[in-house]
Each structure stands twice: as C-alpha cells, then as structure tokens.
C-alpha positions as CSV (number, residue, x, y, z in Angstrom):
1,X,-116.4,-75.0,-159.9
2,X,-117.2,-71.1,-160.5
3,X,-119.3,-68.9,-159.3
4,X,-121.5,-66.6,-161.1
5,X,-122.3,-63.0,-160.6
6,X,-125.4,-63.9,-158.4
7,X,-123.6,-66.3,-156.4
8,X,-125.2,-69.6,-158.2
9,X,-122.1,-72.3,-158.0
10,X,-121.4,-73.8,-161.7
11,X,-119.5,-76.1,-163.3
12,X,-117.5,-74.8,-165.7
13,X,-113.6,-75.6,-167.0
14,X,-112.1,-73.2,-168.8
15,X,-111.0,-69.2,-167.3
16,X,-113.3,-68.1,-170.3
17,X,-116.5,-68.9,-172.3
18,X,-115.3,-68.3,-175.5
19,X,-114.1,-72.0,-176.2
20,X,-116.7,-74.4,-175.3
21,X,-120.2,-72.0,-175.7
22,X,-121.4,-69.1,-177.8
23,X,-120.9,-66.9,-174.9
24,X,-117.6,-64.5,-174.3
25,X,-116.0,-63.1,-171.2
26,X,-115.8,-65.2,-167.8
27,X,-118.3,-67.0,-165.2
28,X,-118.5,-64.2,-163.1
29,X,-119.9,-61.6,-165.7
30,X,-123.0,-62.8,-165.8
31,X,-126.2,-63.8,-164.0
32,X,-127.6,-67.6,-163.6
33,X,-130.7,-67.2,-165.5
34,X,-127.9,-65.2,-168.5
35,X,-125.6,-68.0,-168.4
36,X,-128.6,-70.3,-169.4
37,X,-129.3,-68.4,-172.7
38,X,-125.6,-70.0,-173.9
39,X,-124.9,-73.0,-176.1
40,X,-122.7,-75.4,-174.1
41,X,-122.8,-78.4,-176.0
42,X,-121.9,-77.3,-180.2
43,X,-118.5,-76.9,-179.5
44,X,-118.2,-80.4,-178.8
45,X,-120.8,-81.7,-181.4
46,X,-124.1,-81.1,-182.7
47,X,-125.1,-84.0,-181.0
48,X,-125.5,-81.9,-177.7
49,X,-126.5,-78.2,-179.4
50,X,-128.0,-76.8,-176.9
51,X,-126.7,-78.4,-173.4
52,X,-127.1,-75.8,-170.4
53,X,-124.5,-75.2,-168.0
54,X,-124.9,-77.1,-165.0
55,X,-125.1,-76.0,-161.3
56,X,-123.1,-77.3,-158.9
57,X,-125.6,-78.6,-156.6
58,X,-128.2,-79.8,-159.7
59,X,-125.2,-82.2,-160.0
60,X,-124.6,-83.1,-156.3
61,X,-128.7,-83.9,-156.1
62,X,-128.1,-85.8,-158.2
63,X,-124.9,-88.2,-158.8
64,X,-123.1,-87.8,-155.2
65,X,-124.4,-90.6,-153.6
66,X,-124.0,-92.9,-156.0
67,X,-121.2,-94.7,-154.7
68,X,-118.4,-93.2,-157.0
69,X,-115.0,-91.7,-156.5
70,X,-115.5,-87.8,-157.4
71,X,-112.8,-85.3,-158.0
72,X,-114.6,-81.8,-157.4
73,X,-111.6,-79.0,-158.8
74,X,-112.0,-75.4,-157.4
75,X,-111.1,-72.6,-159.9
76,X,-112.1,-69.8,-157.8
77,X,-111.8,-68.0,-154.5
78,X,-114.3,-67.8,-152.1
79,X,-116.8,-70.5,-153.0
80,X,-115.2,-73.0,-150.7
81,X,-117.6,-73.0,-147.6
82,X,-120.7,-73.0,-150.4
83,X,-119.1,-76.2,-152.1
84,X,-119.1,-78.4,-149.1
85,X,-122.3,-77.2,-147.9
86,X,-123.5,-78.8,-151.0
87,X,-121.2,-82.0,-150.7
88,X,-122.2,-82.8,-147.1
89,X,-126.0,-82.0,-148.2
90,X,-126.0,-84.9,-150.6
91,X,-122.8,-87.4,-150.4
92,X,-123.5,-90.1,-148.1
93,X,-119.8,-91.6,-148.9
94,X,-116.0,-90.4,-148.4
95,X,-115.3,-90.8,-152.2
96,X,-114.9,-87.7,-152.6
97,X,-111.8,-85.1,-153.6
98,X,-111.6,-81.5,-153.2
99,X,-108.6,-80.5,-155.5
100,X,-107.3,-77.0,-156.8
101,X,-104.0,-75.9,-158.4
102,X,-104.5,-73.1,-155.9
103,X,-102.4,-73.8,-152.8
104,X,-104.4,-71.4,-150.8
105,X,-107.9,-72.6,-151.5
106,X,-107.1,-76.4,-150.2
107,X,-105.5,-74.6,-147.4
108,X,-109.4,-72.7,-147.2
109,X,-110.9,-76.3,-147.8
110,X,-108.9,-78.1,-144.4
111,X,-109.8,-75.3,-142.1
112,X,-113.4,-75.5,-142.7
113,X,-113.2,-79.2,-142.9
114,X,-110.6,-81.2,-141.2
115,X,-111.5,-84.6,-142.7
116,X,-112.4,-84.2,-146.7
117,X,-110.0,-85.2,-148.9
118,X,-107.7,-83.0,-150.6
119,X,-106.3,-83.1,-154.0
120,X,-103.1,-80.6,-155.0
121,X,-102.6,-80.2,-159.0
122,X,-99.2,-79.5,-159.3
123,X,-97.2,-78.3,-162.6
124,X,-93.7,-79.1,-161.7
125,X,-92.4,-82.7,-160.6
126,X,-93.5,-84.5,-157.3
127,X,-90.9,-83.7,-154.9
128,X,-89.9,-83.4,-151.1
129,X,-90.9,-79.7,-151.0
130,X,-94.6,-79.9,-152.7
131,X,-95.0,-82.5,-150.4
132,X,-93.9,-81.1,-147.4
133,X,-96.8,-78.6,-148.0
134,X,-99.4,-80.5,-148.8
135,X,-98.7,-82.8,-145.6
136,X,-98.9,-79.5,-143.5
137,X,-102.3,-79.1,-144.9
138,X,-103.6,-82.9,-144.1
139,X,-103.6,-83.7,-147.7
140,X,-104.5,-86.9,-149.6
141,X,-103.4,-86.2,-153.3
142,X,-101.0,-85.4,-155.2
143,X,-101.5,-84.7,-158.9
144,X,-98.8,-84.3,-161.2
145,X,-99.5,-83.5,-165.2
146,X,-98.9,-86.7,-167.1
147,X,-96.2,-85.8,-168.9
148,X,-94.1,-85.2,-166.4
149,X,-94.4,-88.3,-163.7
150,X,-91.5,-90.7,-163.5
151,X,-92.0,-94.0,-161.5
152,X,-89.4,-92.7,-158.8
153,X,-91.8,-89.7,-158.4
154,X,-94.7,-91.8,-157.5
155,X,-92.8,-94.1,-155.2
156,X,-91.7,-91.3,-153.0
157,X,-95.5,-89.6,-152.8
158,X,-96.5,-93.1,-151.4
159,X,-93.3,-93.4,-149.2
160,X,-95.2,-90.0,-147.7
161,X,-98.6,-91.6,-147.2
162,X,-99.7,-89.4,-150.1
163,X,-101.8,-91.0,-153.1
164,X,-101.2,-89.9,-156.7
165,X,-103.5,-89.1,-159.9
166,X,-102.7,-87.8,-163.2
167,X,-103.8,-84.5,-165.2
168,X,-103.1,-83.5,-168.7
169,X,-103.7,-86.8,-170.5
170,X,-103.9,-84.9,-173.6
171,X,-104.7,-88.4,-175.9
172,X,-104.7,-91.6,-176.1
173,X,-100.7,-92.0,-176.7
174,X,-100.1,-90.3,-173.2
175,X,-102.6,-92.4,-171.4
176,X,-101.3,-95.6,-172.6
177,X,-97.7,-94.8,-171.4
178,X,-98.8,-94.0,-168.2
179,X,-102.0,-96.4,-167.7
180,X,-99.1,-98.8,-166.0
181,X,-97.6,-96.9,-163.7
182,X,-98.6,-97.3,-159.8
183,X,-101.0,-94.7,-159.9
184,X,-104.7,-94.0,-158.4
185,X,-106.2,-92.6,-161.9
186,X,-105.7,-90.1,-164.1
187,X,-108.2,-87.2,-165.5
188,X,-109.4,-87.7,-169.2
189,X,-111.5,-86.2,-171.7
190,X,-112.5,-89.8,-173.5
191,X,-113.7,-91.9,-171.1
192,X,-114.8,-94.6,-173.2
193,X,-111.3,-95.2,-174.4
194,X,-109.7,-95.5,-171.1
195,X,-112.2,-97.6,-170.2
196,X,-111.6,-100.3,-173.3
197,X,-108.1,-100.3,-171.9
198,X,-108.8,-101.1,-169.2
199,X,-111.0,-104.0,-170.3
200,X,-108.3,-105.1,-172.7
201,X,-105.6,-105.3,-169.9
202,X,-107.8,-106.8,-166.5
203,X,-106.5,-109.9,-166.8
204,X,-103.0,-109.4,-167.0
C-alpha cells in the first residue's frame, strides 16, 4: 500500500514504476487520475495490456468481506490511520493482517488499533530478539524469507504464541521444500501452482 501525491491509497509493490508499467519514478510523484494513464498489466502479459492501478479502498469494497485471510503490507509512512479506516469500513471478519518490514509502522498500526493483527517481515532468521519486539507490540506474525527458515526457527515462534508465514518464494523449487514445514502460508506470485500442490498432497 502507497500513497499517491493526492493522498489516493494504492496498491502498488515495487519502490518504483519502472518494472511492472510504462511509467518511471515512484507512487508518490504523481496524481490519481496521472497514475491511471499507465500500463500495469504488459509487463506481465499481453493478456492484461492495459490493467489500471487499483485503489486501496476499490479493493476493500470489494473483496474484504468475503470471508478470506488477507495480508494487507504497508510500504509507506503515514498512511496507517487511512488504511484501517478503510478495513473497518468494509471487513466484517478478523482475517485480516497488517504487515510491514518497517518496525515502526506496525508499532503506528497497534497504537491506533489494539486488536488488528500484525504481521512483521523480517530479513534475518526468527530469533529471541525479533521476537521479543514484536511481542512488545501485541504481534501475531512473524514472517521470515523462505530461504532462510529452519524447522527449529518455527518451533520457537510458536513456543512464543507467535504464528509464522513465509516471503520470498521465488519459484516453484523453494515452495516445495518449504510447503511441509509447520507453517501458516507463505506469499507467492503463482497461485495456481501452490494450489495444485496442495491438491496433490490433501490426503497425505
């Protein structure tokens, strides 16, 4: 989540435009209405040439009552109160995650709301100190990059109450070696293959 240079929260991944649209520079450069003109679906194919960036609360209208488990990542400072104004317009469950690699916006997130869930993405290993801080802010999450989870790791978030989801599955090779570990989920960019796994292994 971003926010443009009148305010409007986005969805948006990357730090810069450059890589997935036909626009340069960052979120915060332009206008609403100017982020519109860009191409945000060619990058990926030219089945979506043409796909709009989508705000934040176009989405939330839409898809957060459905009755699935969301994971809503701050990038940026200072849109934290606008974000759950949003959520709490629309979501009429508790499925929901805030998460951030940036300590100090969770920290934001629990003062303004003492009972959303809270995700931490972490770069380094799960250990005793990340999740001493994370306990101090009421968290619910810890989320390690794939890469670098062992099992001990993940038995020692639990052992702390704390849940834990994965980040950087990069392909398929990575998800497999970590679709067995005692985990909550994991963030992936092909859906439709995790999902076949899963198929393939619900009745072992």
């Amino acid at each position: 989540m971003q926010k443009t240079k009148d305010g409007e929260i986005v969805i948006f991944h990357d730090k810069k435009l450059d890589r997935t649209s036909n626009g340069m520079g960052k979120i915060a450069d332009y206008t609403y209405e100017e982020l519109l003109q860009f191409d945000f679906g060619s990058w990926f194919s030219q089945e979506y040439k043409g796909e709009k960036i989508v705000r934040f609360e176009d989405f939330a209208k839409e898809f957060l009552s459905q009755n699935l488990t969301f994971a809503i990542e701050l990038k940026a400072e200072n849109i934290e109160k606008e974000v759950l104004e949003i959520i709490h317009r629309y979501a009429n469950h508790e499925n929901i995650y805030i998460t951030s690699f940036e300590y100090k916006i969770l920290e934001k997130v629990r003062n303004l709301d003492k009972t959303i869930k809270i995700s931490w993405l972490i770069e380094e290993n799960i250990n005793e100190e990340n999740i001493k801080e994370l306990l101090k802010i009421k968290g619910n999450q810890i989320c390690p990059e794939a890469t670098k989870v062992f099992p001990e790791d993940i038995e020692l978030a639990y052992k702390n109450g704390l849940g834990v989801r994965l980040w950087g599955v990069a392909n398929e090779e990575i998800m497999e070696k970590v679709y067995f570990l005692n985990t909550e989920g994991m963030t992936v960019n092909f859906p439709d293959k995790l999902y076949q796994l899963m198929e393939v292994n619900k009745h072992d």
